[in-house]
C-alpha positions in Angstrom: -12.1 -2.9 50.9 -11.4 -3.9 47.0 -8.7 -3.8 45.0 -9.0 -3.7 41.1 -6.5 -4.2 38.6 -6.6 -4.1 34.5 -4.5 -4.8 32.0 -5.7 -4.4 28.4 -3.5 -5.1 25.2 -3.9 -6.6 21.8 -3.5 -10.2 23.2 -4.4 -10.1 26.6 -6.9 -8.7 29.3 -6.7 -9.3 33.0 -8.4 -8.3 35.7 -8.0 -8.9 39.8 -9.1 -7.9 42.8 -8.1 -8.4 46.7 -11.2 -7.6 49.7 -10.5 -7.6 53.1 -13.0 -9.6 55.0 -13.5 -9.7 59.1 -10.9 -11.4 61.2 -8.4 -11.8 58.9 -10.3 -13.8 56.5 -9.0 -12.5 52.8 -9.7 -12.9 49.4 -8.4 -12.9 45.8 -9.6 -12.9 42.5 -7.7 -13.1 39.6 -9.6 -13.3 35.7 -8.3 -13.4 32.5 -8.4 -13.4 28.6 -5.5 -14.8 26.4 -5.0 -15.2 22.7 -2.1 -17.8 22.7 0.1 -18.0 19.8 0.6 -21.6 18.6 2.9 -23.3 15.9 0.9 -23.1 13.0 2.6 -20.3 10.3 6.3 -21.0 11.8 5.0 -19.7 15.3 4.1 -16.5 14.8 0.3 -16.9 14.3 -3.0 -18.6 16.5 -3.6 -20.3 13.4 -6.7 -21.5 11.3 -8.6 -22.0 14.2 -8.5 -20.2 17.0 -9.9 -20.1 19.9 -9.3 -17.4 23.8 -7.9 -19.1 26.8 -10.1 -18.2 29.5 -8.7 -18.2 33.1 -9.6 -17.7 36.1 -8.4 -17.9 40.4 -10.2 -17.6 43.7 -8.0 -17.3 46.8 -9.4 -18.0 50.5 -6.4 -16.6 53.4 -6.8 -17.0 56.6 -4.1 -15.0 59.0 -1.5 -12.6 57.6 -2.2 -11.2 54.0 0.5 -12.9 51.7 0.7 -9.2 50.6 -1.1 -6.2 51.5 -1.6 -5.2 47.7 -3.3 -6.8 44.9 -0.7 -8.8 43.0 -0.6 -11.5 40.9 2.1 -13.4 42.3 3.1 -13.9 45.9 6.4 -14.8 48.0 7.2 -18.3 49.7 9.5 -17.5 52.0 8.3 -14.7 54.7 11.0 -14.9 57.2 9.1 -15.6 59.8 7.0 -12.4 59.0 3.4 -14.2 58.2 1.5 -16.5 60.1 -0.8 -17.2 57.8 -2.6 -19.9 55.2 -3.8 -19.4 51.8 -6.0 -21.8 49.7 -6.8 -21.2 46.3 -8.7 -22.8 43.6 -7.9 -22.3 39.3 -8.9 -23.6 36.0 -9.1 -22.7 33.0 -10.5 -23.3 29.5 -10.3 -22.9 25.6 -11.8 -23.9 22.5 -11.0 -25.4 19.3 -7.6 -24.6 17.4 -5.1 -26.5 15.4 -3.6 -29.1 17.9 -7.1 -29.2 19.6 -10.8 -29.7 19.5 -10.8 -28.0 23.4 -7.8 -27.9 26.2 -8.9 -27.3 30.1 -7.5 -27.9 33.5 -8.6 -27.7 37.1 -6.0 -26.4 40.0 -5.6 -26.2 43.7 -2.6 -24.4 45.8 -1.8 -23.4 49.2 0.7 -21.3 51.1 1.1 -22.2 54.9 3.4 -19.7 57.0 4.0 -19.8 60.9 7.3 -18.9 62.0 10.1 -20.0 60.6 8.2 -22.8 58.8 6.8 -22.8 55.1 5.0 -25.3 53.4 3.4 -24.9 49.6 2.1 -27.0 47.2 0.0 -27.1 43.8 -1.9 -29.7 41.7 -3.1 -29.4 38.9 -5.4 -32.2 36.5 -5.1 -31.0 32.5 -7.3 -32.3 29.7 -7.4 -32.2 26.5 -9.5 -33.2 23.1 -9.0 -34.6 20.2 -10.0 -36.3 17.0 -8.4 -39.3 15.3 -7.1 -38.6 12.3 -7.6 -42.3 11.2 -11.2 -43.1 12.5 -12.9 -39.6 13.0 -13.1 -40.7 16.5 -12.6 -38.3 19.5 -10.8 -38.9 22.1 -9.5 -37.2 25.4 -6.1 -37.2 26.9 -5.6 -36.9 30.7 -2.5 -35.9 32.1 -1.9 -34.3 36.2 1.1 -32.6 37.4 2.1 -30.9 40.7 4.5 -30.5 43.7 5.1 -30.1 47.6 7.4 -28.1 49.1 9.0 -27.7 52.6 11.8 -25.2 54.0 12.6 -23.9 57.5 14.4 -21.1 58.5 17.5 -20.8 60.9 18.4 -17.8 62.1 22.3 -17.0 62.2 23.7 -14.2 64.5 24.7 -12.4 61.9 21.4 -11.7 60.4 21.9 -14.3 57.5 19.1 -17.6 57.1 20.5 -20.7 56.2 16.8 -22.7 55.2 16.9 -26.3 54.5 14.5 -27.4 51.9 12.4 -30.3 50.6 10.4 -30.7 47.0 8.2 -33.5 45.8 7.3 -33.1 42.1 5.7 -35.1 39.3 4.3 -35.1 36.5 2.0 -37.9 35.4 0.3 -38.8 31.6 -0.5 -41.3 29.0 1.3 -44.3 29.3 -0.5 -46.8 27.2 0.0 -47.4 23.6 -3.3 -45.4 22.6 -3.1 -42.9 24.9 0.1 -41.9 24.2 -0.7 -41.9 20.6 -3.6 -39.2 20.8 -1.2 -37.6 23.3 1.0 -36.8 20.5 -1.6 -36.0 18.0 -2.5 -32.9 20.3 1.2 -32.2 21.1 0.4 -33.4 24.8 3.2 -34.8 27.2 2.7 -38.5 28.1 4.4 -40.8 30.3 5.8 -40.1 34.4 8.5 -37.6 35.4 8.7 -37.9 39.1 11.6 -35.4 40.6 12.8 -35.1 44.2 15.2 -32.0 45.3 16.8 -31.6 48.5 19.2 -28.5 49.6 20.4 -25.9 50.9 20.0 -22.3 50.5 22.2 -19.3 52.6 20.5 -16.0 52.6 22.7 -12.9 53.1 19.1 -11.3 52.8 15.7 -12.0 51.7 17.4 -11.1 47.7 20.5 -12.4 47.5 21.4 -16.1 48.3 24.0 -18.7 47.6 22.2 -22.3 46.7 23.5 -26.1 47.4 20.7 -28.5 46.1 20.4 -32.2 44.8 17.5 -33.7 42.7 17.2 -37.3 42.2 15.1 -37.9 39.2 13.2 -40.7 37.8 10.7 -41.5 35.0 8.5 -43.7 32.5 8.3 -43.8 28.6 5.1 -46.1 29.1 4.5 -47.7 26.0 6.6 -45.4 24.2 9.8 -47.4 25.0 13.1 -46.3 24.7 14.3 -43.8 22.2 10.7 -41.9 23.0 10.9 -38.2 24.0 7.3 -38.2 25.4 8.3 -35.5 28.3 11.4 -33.5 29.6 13.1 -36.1 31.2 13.5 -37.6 27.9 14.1 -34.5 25.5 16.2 -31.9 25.2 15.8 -28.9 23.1 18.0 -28.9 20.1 19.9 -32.0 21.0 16.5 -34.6 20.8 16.1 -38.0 22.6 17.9 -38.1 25.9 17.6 -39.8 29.7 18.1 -37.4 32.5 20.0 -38.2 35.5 20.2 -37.1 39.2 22.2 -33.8 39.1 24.1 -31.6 41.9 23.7 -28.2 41.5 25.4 -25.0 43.5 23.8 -21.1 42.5 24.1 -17.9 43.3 20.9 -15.8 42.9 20.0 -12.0 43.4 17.0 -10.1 42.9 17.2 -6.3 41.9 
């Protein structure tokens, strides 16, 4: 059995689809078209050049469905509803506009459910082209970027989950002088912002909880050196050029 979804408007067109297959062996397909809008003409244009992001997702699920309907995003958290594990593999691809001669990237994820455990993760390697300004040369700038995450659920008597949980993320980019040069040519992040978050989340249920975590964080300006706002550890929006430091956070989030 299929499912198709389309959504056509005047900057976008997506399509999906979720089939069925024998013993609980799923999958997903998800397909789409973009026209980005860059900064060029105080950001309310593509620009000169312009080129459609092309995307594209292929999910493998082995077990439970994550959902029994096509949709384009999917939960983390099951309470101990899903046994199941999900694989999926992404990229995606345009062409020339005015930061870039061509940007593309290459992803995997995966969803593992059994019981009262959960365990997801995504990486993802990013690319992208350009041309020196001074020498005509062209030039490619690598950067990777990704996560893994870890909760557990304990069940209280009272029907609320307190779930201890675990992330590893990082982001990792040019750090030598040259490299982070052409980074910045093509508006790329450079350098290493490595985060680790530990908490605690209460769930009075599965759309409202209270939130206790703690994030140690730690980065690299490279070559850059101080004073460099290469990535978000070392910028701020409207306040410039910062360092980020381990912060203790407590929220309160529902979902209507």
């Amino acid at each position: 059995m299929c499912l198709f979804l389309g959504l056509f408007c005047n900057d976008q067109i997506t399509v999906g689809g979720l089939i069925r297959g024998a013993k609980k062996v799923n999958f997903k397909y998800d397909i789409g078209i973009f026209n980005p809008v860059f900064e060029s003409f105080q950001g309310n244009s593509t620009g000169k050049e312009s080129s459609a992001l092309l995307v594209g997702r292929g999910l493998i699920s082995f077990g439970d469905l994550e959902s029994e309907n096509y949709t384009i995003s999917h939960k983390v958290n099951y309470f101990g509803k899903r046994k199941g594990l999900s694989f999926a593999i992404s990229g995606a691809m345009q062409g020339e506009t005015d930061l870039f001669k061509r940007n593309y990237a290459l992803g995997a994820d995966f969803l593992l459910n059994f019981g009262s455990f959960n365990f997801d993760g995504e990486w993802s390697l990013l690319w992208r082209d350009g041309i020196s300004k001074n020498t005509q040369t062209s030039f490619t700038v690598a950067t990777n970027t990704g996560y893994l995450g870890m909760t557990y659920n304990i069940l209280l008597e009272n029907g609320y989950v307190i779930e201890p949980a675990i992330m590893w993320m990082q982001f990792n980019g040019e750090t030598s002088t040259i490299g982070q040069s052409n980074a910045a040519l093509v508006n790329s992040l450079s350098g290493k912002d490595h985060n680790l978050d530990v908490g605690v989340n209460l769930y009075f249920n599965p759309d409202f909880k209270l939130s206790l975590h703690y994030t140690l964080r730690s980065a690299d300006a490279g070559a850059a050196g101080n004073g460099a706002t290469v990535n978000n550890y070392f910028f701020e929006p409207e306040v410039g050029a910062i360092q980020r430091g381990d912060w203790l956070g407590l929220g309160l989030v529902t979902i209507f």
